[in-house]
C-alpha positions, -999 to +999 in steps of 0.1 A: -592+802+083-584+788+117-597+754+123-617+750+158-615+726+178-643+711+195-641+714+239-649+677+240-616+669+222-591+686+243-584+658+268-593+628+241-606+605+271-615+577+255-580+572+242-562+573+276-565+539+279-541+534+258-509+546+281-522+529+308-507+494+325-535+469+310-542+489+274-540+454+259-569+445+278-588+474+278-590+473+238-600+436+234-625+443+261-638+472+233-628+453+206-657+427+220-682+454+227-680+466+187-688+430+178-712+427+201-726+463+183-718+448+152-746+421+162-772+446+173-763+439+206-780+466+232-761+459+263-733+436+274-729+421+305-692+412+321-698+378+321-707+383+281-673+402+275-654+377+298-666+348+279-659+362+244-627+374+256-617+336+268-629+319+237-627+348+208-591+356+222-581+331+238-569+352+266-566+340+304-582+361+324-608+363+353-642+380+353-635+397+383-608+418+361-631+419+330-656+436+358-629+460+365-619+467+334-648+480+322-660+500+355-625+522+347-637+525+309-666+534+322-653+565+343-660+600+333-628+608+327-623+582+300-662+578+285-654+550+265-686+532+282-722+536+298-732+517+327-763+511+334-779+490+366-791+457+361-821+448+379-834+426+355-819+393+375-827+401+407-844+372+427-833+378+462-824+407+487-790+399+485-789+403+445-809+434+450-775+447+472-751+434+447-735+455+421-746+443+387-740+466+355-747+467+321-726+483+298-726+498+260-703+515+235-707+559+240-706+574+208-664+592+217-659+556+227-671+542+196-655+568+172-622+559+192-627+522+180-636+528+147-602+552+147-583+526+160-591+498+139-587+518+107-554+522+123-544+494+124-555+478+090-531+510+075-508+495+093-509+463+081-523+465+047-495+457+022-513+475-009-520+466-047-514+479-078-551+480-093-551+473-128-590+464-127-592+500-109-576+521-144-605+499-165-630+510-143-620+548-146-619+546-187-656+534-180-667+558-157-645+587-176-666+577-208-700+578-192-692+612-179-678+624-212-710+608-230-727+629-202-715+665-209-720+653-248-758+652-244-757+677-223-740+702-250-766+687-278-795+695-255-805+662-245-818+655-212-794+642-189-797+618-156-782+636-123-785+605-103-770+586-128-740+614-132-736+618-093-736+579-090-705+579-112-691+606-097-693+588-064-676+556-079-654+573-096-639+591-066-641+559-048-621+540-072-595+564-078-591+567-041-585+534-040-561+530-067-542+560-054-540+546-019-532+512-027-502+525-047-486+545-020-489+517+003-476+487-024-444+512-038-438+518+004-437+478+008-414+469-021-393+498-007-390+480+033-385+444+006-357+461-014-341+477+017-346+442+038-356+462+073-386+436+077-388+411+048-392+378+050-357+364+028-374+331+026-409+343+013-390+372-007-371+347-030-405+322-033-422+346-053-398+373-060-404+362-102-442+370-095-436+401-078-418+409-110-443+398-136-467+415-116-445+447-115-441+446-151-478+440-156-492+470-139-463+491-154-481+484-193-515+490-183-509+521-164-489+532-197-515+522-220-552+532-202-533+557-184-527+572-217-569+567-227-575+585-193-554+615-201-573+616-234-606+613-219-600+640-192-589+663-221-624+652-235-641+671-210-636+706-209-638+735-180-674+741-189-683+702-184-665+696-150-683+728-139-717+708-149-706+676-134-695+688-101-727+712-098-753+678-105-732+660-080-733+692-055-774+700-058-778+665-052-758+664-023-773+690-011-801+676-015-797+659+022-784+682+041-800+690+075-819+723+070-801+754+084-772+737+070-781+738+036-773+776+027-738+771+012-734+734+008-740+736-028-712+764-034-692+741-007-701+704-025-689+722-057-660+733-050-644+702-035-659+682-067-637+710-085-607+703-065-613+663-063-611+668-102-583+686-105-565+655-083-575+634-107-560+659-140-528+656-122-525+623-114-527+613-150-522+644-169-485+658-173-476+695-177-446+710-192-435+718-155-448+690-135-449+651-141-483+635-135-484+610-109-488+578-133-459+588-146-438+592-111-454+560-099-443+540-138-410+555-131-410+538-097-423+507-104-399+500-133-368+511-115-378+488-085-374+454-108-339+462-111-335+466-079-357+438-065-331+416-091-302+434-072-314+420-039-317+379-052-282+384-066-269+396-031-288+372-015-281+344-036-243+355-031-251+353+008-260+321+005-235+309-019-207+323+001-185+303+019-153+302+035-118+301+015-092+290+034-064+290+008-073+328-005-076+336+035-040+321+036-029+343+001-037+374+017-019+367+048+011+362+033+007+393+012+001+410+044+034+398+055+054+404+023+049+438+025+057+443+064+091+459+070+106+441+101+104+409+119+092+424+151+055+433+125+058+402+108+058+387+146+028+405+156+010+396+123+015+361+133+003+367+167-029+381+159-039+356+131-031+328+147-032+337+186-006+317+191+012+339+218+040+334+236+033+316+273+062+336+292+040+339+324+036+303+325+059+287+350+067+247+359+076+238+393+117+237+396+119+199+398+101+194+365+126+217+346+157+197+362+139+160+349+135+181+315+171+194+314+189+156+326+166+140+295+177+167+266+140+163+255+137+178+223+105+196+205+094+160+190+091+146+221+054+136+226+039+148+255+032+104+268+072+101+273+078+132+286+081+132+325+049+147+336+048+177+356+025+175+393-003+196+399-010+215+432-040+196+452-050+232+458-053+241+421-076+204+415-095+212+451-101+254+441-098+259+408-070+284+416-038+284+431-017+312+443+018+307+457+032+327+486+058+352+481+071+363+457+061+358+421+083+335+398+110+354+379+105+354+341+125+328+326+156+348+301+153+335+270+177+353+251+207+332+251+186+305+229+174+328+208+207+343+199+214+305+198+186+299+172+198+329+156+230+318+151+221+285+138+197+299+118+222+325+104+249+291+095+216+269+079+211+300+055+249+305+047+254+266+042+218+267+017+231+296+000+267+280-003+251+245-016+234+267-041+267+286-055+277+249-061+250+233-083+253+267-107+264+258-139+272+292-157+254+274-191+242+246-204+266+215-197+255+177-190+251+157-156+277+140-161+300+171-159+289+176-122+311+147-109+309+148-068+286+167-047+281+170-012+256+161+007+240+192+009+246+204-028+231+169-039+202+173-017+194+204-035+207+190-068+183+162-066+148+185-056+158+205-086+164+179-109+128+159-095+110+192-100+123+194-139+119+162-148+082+162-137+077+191-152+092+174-187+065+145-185+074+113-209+071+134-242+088+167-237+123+176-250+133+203-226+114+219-194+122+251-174+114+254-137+120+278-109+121+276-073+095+282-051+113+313-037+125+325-075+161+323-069+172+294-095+158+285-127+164+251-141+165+243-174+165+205-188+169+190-225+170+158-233+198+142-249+193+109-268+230+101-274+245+114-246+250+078-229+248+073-192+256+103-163+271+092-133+267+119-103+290+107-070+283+119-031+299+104-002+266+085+003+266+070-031+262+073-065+232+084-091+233+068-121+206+076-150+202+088-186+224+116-193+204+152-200+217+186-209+213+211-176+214+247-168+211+261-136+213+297-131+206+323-101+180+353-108+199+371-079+235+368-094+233+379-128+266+363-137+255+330-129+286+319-124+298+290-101+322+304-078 
């Protein structure tokens, strides 16, 4: 069947407000006339709406636009409004000639109200999960059952009584059903954290839960004596019920309208049923809808507990500057050349090089005649002179040509080099201080400076690591090359170790230092 629409509804003019420049004042102005309806109220005046409007909504603005306002809802093409003169105040000539209106909801513009609001609470309304509503079906459920009992004994039965429960039990079931959708939908927007509130979120989240788990045991215990009493009442009793509650309905109706309305009140009693069967009734193919909704609610309280943990971790989580500094240098461990390991360093640390910035000539010739060095701080250094145009501007541009870039590369081969002999005299100290086995301190005789140097780290790092107690102790370097190994030796006298510095003298121990890179171990 194709659904007609009414002419009057083609343009919807009283809801064309709504697109326009000043909607927000338009539907407090109509907001104020439905109260003012509300109240029994005939007719408002603008002065009426302007002052309601000031103190109601607190919203600044002048009767001459409240007056406006409501001569444009008043248009035909909008209908929202009637306005009728007001002659009731006229004392003089001139208030005779002055334009004075009263105004009152139309029936389009009301309905558009009324539309709107409900709107707007479904908007805003949060939901519930009715336990009260599931007890008040089992006792409607049973009167209706107790109903279509006397009625199958042959005792007389009460139609207003039946259609009254009817009524309320439609009513509560819609309410219960609506409420649902709407609560489920809201924990849905709290577990996906689009527009909760954190704060109130984790105030109450144990409540939420408890209430969760609440619900979830009554629906599965009088959902279960619902099912039973549905079952309870039969084809042949629905049939009964829903014609009662039809003939009575029908009852009312306007006459010429009254031909079908019991064949048309029956049927959606039928089908009102039959929303009710499958809500709480399950068939082999399809799950009832107190089943869906227990499935839901229960696998939400996992999930609500998902969100405090993340949340709790949020707030827990802070920064780690030495496991920041770990992965870094795995990052660069596993780089293949110096020229990634240099850009790695770059971008960490932003520390790039400043090869565009230049000094004036005589500043470099003052730095060069005092061989200043890297640890010269910057208060002894001869200071370099800034242009008055760069203090007086903020920028300074020099004419001609632009400043050569300074070639570096005969100090870096420099550094190379001297980095190159460091690395070959480390390694060469090493080769010395290995002792291809076990053999005492005293056996080492003289050591260079060098060799001692890294004699002495190594022989710190055991001995700390031996403690007052311990025998023997085993250490490595920090870079895994040598491993030390120290044991005590209570007769072994005094070990005398000579440099060209000095001498070390101390209790004489049992050594064994060995490379993990030269499997011999030998001391060249």
């Amino acid at each position: 069947m194709t659904e007609q629409v009414p002419a009057s509804a083609e343009g919807y003019g009283p809801f064309a407000y709504l697109t326009t420049q000043n909607a927000a004042l338009y539907r407090l102005i109509m907001r104020v006339l439905m109260a003012e309806k509300e109240r029994f109220t005939v007719h408002a005046r603008p002065e009426q709406v302007h002052a309601a409007l000031v103190t109601t909504y607190a919203r600044p603005v002048t009767e001459t636009a409240v007056s406006e306002a409501l001569e444009r809802l008043a248009q035909p093409t909008w209908g929202n409004l009637i306005a009728i003169p007001d002659s009731s105040r006229v004392t003089a000539l001139e208030d005779f000639y002055r334009r004075r209106m009263l105004y009152q909801l139309t029936r389009p513009g009301e309905a558009a109200e009324r539309a709107l609001a409900q709107y707007d609470a479904a908007l805003g309304s949060r939901g519930a999960l009715q336990s009260v509503a599931l007890a008040d079906i089992i006792v409607l459920l049973t009167a209706l059952r107790d109903a279509v009992r006397a009625r199958d004994a042959g005792e007389a039965t009460d139609a207003a009584q039946i259609h009254q429960t009817l009524r309320s039990l439609r009513e509560r079931f819609g309410e219960l059903a609506e409420n649902a959708v709407a609560f489920m939908g809201s924990i849905q927007r709290t577990i996906d954290l689009h527009d909760a509130d954190v704060d109130a979120f984790l105030a109450y989240k144990q409540q939420l839960i408890d209430y969760l788990e609440r619900f979830i045991n009554d629906l599965l215990t009088r959902g279960a004596a619902i099912a039973e009493l549905l079952d309870a009442i039969d084809t042949e009793g629905v049939d009964f019920l829903a014609g009662v509650a039809a003939e009575r309905e029908a009852a009312d109706a306007a006459p010429g309208e009254n031909g079908d309305a019991v064949d048309l009140g029956r049927a959606i009693w039928r089908r009102q049923w039959s929303g009710l069967t499958d809500w709480f009734v399950s068939t082999p193919g399809r799950e009832s809808e107190a089943r869906l909704l227990r499935s839901r609610a229960r696998a939400a309280i996992p999930a609500l507990l998902a969100v405090v943990r993340t949340l709790h971790e949020q707030s827990g989580g802070r920064a780690d500057r030495s496991r920041d500094f770990v992965t870094l240098a795995r990052w660069f461990a596993v780089l293949p050349e110096d020229g990634d390991r240099h850009r790695l360093w770059r971008t960490a640390f932003g520390l790039t090089s400043v090869r565009h910035l230049s000094v004036p000539g005589e500043a470099q010739e003052r730095w060069a005649a005092e061989q200043l060095g890297n640890a010269t701080p910057w208060s002894e250094a001869p200071p370099v002179e800034i242009s008055p145009q760069l203090r007086r501007t903020g920028s300074y541009e020099r004419r001609g040509r632009a400043a050569r870039v300074a070639d570096r590369s005969a100090a870096r081969t420099m550094l190379v080099e001297q980095a190159r002999l460091e690395a070959e005299q480390t390694a060469a100290a090493r080769r010395r201080i290995l002792t291809g086995g076990p053999k005492p301190l005293s056996a080492f005789g003289v050591l260079d400076p060098e060799a001692f140097r890294l004699f002495l780290g190594l022989l710190g790092d055991a001995l700390g690591a031996m403690g007052p107690d311990a025998t023997t102790s085993r250490v490595q370097t920090s870079d895994g090359e040598l491993v030390v190994t120290l044991t005590r030796d209570p007769g072994g006298g005094v070990a005398v170790i000579s440099t060209p510095d000095g001498e070390l003298v101390g209790p004489n121990h049992v050594v064994d230092i060995s490379s993990t890179t030269e499997p011999s171990g030998e001391r060249p």
